[in-house]
C-alpha positions in Angstrom: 169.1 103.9 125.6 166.4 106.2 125.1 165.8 105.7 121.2 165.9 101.9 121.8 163.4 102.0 124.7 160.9 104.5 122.6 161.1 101.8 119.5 160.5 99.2 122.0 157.6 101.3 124.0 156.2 102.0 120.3 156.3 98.7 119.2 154.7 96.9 122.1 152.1 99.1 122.6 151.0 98.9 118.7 151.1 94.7 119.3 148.7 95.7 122.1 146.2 96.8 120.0 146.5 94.2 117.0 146.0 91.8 119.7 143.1 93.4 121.4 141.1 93.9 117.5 142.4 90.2 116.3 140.0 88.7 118.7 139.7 85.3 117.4 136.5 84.9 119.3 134.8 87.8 117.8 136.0 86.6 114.4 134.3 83.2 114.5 130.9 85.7 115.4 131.8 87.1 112.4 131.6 84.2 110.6 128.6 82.5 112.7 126.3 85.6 112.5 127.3 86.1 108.7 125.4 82.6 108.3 122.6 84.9 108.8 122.7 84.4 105.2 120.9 81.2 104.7 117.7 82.4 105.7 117.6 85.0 103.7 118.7 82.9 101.2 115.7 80.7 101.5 113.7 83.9 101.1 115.1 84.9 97.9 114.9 81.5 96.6 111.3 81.2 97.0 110.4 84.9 96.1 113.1 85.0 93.3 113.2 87.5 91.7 111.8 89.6 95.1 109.5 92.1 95.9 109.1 95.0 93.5 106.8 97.8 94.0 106.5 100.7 91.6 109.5 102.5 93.4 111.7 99.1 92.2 110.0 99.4 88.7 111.0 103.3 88.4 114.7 102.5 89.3 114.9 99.4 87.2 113.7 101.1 84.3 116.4 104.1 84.9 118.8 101.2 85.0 117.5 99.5 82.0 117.2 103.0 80.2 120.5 104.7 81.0 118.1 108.1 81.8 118.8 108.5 85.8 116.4 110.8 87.8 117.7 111.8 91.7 114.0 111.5 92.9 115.3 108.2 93.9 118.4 108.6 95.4 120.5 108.6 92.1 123.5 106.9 93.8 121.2 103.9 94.5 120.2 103.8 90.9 123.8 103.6 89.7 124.7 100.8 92.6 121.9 98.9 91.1 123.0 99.4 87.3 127.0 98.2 88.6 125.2 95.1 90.2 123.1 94.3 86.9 126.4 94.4 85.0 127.9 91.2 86.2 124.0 89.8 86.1 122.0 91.6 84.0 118.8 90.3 86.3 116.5 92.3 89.1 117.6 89.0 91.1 121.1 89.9 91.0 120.4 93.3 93.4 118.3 91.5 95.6 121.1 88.5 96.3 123.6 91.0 96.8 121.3 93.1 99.5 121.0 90.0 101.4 124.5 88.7 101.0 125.7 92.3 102.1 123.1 92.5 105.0 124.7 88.7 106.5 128.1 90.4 106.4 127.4 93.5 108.3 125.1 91.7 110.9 128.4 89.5 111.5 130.7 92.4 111.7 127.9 93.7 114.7 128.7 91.0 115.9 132.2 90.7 115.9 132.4 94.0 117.5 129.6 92.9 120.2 132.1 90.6 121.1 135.0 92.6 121.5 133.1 94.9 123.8 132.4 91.8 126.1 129.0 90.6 124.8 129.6 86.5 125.1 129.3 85.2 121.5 126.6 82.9 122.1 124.4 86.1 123.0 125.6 87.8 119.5 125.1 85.1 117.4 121.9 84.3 118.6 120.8 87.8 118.1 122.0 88.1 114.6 119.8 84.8 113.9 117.1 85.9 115.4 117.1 88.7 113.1 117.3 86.5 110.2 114.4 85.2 111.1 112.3 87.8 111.9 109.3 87.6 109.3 109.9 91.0 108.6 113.5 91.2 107.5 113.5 88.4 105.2 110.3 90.1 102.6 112.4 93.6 103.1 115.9 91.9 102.7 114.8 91.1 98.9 112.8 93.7 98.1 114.3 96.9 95.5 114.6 99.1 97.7 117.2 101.6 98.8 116.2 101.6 102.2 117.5 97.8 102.1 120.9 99.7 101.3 120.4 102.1 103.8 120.1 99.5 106.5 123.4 97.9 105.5 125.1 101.6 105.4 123.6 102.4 109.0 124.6 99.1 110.9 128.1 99.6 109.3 127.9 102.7 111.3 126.4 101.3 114.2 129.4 99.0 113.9 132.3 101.4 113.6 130.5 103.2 116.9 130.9 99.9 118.6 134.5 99.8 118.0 135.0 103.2 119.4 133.4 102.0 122.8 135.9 99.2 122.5 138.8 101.0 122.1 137.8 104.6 123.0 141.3 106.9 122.4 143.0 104.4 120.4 140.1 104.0 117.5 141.3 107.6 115.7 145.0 106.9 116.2 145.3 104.7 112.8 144.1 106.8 110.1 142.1 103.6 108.8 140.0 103.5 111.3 138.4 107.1 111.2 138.4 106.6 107.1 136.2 103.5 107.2 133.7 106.0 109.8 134.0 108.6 107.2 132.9 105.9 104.2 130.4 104.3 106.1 128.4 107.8 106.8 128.7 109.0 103.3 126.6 105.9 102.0 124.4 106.7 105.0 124.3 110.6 103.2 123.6 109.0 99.6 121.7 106.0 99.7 118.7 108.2 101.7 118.4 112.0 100.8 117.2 112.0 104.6 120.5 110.3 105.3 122.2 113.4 105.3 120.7 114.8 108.1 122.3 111.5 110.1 125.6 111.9 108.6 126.0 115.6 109.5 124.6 115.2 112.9 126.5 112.2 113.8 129.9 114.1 112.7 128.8 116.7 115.3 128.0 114.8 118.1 131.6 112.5 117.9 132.9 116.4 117.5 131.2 117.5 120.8 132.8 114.0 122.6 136.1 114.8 121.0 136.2 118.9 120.9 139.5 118.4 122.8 141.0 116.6 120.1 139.5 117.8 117.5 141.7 117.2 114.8 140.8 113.8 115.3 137.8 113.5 112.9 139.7 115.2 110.5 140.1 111.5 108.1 136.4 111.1 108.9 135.3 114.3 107.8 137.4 114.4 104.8 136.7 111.0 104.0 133.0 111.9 104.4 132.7 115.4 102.4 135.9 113.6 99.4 132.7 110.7 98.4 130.1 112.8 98.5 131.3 115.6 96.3 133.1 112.7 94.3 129.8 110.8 93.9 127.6 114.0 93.1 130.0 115.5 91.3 132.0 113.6 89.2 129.9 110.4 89.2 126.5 111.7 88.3 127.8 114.1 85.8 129.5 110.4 84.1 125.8 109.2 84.0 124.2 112.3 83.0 122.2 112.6 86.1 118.9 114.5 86.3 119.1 116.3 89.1 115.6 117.9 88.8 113.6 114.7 89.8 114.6 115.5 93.7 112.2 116.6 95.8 111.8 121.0 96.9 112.5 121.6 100.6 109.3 122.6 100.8 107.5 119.9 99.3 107.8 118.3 102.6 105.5 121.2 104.3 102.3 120.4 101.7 101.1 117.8 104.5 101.8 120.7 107.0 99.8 123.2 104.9 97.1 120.6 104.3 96.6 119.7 107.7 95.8 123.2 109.1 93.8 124.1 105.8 91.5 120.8 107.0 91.3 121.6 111.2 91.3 125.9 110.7 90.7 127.3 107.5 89.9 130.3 108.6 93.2 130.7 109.1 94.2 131.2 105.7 94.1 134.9 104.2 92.9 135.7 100.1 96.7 135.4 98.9 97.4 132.4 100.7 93.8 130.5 99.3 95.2 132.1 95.8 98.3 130.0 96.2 97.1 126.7 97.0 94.9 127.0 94.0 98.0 127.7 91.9 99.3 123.9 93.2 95.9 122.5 93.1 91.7 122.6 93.5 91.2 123.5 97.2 88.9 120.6 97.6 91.4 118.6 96.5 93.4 119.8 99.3 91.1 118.8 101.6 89.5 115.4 100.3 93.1 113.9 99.8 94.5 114.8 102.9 95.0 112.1 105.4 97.5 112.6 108.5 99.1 109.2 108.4 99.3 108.9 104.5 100.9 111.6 102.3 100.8 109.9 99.2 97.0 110.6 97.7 97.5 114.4 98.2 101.1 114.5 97.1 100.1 111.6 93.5 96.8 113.5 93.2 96.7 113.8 89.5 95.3 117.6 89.8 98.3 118.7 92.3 100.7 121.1 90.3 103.6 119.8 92.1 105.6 121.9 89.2 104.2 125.0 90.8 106.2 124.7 93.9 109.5 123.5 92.0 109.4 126.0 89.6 109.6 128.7 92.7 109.7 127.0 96.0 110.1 130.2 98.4 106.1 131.3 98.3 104.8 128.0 99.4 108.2 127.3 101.7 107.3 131.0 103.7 103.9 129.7 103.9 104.3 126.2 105.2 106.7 127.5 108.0 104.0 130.6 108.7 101.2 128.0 108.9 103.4 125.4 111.2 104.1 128.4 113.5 101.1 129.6 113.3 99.1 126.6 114.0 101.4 124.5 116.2 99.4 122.1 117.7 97.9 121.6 114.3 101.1 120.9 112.8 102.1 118.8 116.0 99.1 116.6 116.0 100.0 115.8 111.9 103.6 115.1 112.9 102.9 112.4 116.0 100.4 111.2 113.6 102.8 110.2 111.1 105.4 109.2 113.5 102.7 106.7 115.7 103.7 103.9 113.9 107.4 104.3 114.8 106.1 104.4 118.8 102.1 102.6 119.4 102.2 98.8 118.9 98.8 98.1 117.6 98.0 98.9 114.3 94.9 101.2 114.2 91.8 100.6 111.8 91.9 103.4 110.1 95.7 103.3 108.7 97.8 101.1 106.8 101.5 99.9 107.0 102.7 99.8 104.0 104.7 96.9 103.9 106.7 94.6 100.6 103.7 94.0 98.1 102.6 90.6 97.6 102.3 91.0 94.1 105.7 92.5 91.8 104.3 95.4 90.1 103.7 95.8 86.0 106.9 96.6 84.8 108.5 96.8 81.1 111.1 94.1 82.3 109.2 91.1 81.9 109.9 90.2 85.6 107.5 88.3 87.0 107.7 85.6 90.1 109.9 82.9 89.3 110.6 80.6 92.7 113.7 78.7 92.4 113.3 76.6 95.2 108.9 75.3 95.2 109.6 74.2 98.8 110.9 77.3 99.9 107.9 79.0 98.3 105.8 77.0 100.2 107.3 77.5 103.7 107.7 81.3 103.5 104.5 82.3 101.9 103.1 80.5 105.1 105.0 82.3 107.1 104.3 85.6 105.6 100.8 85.0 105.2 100.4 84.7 108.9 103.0 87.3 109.2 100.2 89.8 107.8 96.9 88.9 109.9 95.9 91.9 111.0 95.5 90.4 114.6 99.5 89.9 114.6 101.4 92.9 113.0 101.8 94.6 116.2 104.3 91.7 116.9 104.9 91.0 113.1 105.9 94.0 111.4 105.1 97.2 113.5 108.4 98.3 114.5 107.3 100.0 118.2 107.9 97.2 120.2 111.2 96.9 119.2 112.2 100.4 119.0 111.0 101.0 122.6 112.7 97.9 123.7 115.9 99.6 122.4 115.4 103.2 123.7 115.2 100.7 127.2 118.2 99.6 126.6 119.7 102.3 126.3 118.9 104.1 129.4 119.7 101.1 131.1 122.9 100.3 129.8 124.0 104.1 130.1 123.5 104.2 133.6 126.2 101.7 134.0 128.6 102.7 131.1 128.1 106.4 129.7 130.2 105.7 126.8 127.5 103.0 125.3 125.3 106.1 124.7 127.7 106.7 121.8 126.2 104.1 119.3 122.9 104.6 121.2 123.0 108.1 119.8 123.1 107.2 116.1 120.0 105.1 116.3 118.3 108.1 118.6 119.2 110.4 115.7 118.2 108.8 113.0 114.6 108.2 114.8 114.0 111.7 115.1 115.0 111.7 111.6 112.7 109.4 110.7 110.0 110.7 113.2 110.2 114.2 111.4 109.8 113.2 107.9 108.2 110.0 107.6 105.1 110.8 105.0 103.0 107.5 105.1 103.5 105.1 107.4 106.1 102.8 105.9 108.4 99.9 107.4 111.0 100.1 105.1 111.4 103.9 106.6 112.0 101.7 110.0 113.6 99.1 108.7 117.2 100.5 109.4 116.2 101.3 112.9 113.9 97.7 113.6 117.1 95.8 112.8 119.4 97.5 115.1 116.9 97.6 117.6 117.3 94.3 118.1 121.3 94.2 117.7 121.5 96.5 120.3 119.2 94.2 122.9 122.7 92.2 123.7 124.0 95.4 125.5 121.6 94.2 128.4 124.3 91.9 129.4 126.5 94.8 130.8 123.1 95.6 132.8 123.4 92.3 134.4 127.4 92.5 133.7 128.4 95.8 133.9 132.1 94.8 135.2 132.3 92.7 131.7 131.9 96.0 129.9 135.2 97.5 132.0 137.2 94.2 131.3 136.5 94.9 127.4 136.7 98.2 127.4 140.4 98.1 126.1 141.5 101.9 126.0 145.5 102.0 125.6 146.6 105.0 126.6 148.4 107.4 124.0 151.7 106.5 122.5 152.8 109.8 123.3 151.4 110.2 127.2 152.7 106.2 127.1 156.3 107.0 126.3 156.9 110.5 128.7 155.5 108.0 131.5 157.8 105.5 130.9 155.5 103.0 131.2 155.7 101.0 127.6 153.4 98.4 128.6 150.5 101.0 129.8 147.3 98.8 129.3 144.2 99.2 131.0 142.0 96.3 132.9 140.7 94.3 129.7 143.6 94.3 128.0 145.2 91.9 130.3 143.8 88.8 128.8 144.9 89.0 125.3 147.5 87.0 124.1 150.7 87.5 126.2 149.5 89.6 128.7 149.5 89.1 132.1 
């Protein structure tokens, strides 16, 4: 009787968990939130072909050329070329960016559901985001920080699940795998991505280091695409892996900043090597604390110098942030202030999508589909950028601190939400650390799941609903030494057949 009651024990408790993930609730917030996709829509209709800036134009010529550089993520490049091949069209890439944004804002929401969130809550969340003036300008425009986002909330997604079914997520191989996928586009569609990916990996380590072996299909998934994509892959396209930026060209703002506020600092062979990279006035006129760009584009900066033989100017940019910390600390919080201060101070910009699509060898220029959907979202955008309302508009700080707020109140009530909570706290230090300019597509990823992560309120108001969703099954193997083949935890109860 033994054999027979294992395969029975086995075969319930696997039912268990289809039934608890074939929610069919959760799927219709799928396919409710995925409808997300008609906004957007109306955006790229009206905006057709979307917003290019000179970033877009530099990809779109690699892609038109065949010659890919990895300054731009050269994984991003090649997505962009696959795309064009089935429309050979800028407009193909930015319908696909907001067709694949729509489906990962319903899968949030499906697994906002399964975790208890009621699917009116989801659903209206997901719209709202839609609707936002700010995603539907940055859903169309080139950029791979528009795949990034998608990448990230599919991670923020997979995290969800994990809070739903705790244990049981790493038990079918398929589950850990699509984690493992998720964070390697995280890795490649962002060079800072990998900083996320690897830190991510540790944390869910930490949380597991009794079980261990469990991340083994996430970690192998994770490490098998990478080296696949920057092996194999770019060595297909003939990638130029030159165009990606030193380690230490990230420290020239650092170095700047202290040669500006304490110059006396600097001894004869440290002055020598700045005027290797470029005129020391230059240094000093083109710096600006919350925008990196005119010192880093300035025609007379030698930025070959420091790629050629990065160490010299990498000793001396960790030397000068040592030895002028609050320097250094003042230039970082300035760059970071637009992640954390509402209002948006005179003397900086935001860069934001550019009104105008930037000359380009393509022949792209604005093309609206759809005259009346022209008409409504320019008025919206226009209004959108009044100066007197882009600390509601397009700031991100609002937003980011109403999610750090939820997060410290939902955790009080349920530890384990602080497991999605810290991917988005990770990837804003991230973000916080190497922002150069103060840009909201660098945000973007972290402003949209801000706002998908304002629903886990509800277990603030509802924290029993949390424990009723929570759905852990026990192991199969702990399950079957007890006995106890129908082991289900409170949540569990309500799915089909149960109790």
């Amino acid at each position: 009787m033994r054999p027979a009651l294992e395969d029975s024990g086995r075969g319930s408790l696997w039912s268990t968990l289809r039934a608890v993930e074939d929610n069919p609730i959760a799927r219709r917030g799928f396919w409710l939130a995925s409808l997300t996709v008609l906004p957007l829509l109306v955006w790229w209709l009206g905006w057709f072909p979307g917003f290019l800036s000179p970033d877009s134009v530099d990809q779109l010529d690699q892609v038109a050329t065949g010659d890919f550089i990895n300054g731009h993520p050269a994984f991003h490049t090649i997505t962009m070329w696959l795309i064009t091949r089935v429309w050979d069209h800028a407009g193909a890439v930015s319908l696909v960016q907001v067709v694949a944004l729509a489906l990962v804002l319903g899968l949030v929401v499906r697994r906002l559901v399964e975790i208890g969130v009621p699917l009116w809550l989801g659903v209206g969340t997901a719209w709202l985001v839609g609707l936002l003036p700010a995603v539907g300008p940055t859903a169309i425009t080139l950029w791979k920080d528009v795949a990034f986002t998608v990448a990230f909330l599919w991670v923020f997604a997979e995290l969800l699940q994990i809070v739903r079914l705790r244990d049981a997520y790493w038990w079918d191989a398929g589950r850990p795998v699509r984690l493992g996928a998720a964070l390697s586009l995280v890795w490649l569609f962002r060079h800072n991505g990998l900083l996320t990916s690897l830190v991510v990996v540790t944390v869910l380590a930490v949380v597991n280091r009794k079980h261990i072996y469990r991340l083994a299909p996430t970690v192998l998934t994770l490490f098998a695409i990478v080296l696949l994509v920057q092996g194999p892959l770019y060595w297909v396209f003939s990638v130029d892996r030159s165009g990606k930026p030193a380690a230490a060209e990230v420290l020239i703002p650092v170095v700047a900043s202290s040669f500006v506020h304490e110059p006396e600092n600097f001894d004869e062979s440290e002055l020598r090597l700045l005027q290797s990279i470029a005129p020391l006035e230059v240094w000093e006129s083109r710096y600006d604390c919350d925008a990196a760009d005119p010192l880093l584009f300035a025609p007379e900066l030698n930025i070959e110098a420091i790629r050629s033989d990065p160490s010299p100017f990498l000793r001396l940019g960790v030397r000068t942030f040592v030895r002028d910390l609050d320097t250094s600390l003042g230039l970082y919080w300035c760059r970071a202030s637009y992640l954390f201060v509402p209002s948006q101070p005179d003397d900086a910009y935001l860069h934001r999508p550019p009104f105008a699509i930037a000359e380009n060898n393509q022949g792209l220029t604005r093309e609206p589909v759809w005259s009346p959907a022209f008409d409504m979202t320019r008025w919206v955008f226009r209004n959108a950028e009044s100066d007197g309302w882009l600390w509601l508009t397009w700031r991100p700080a609002l937003a980011i601190w109403a999610m750090i707020a939820t997060y410290a109140a939902a955790a009080r009530r349920a530890r384990v939400l602080l497991i999605p909570g810290t991917l988005v706290a990770i990837h804003l230090l991230n973000v916080a650390a190497t922002s150069l300019n103060h840009e909201f597509r660098l945000a973007f990823p972290l402003y949209v799941t801000a706002f998908m992560s304002l629903p886990l309120w509800w277990f603030v108001r509802y924290p029993e609903r949390l424990s009723q969703a929570e759905g852990s099954v026990e192991s199969p193997r702990r399950t079957l030494l007890d006995d106890d083949v129908a082991a289900v935890r409170i949540g569990q109860r309500d799915v089909e057949g149960i109790e």
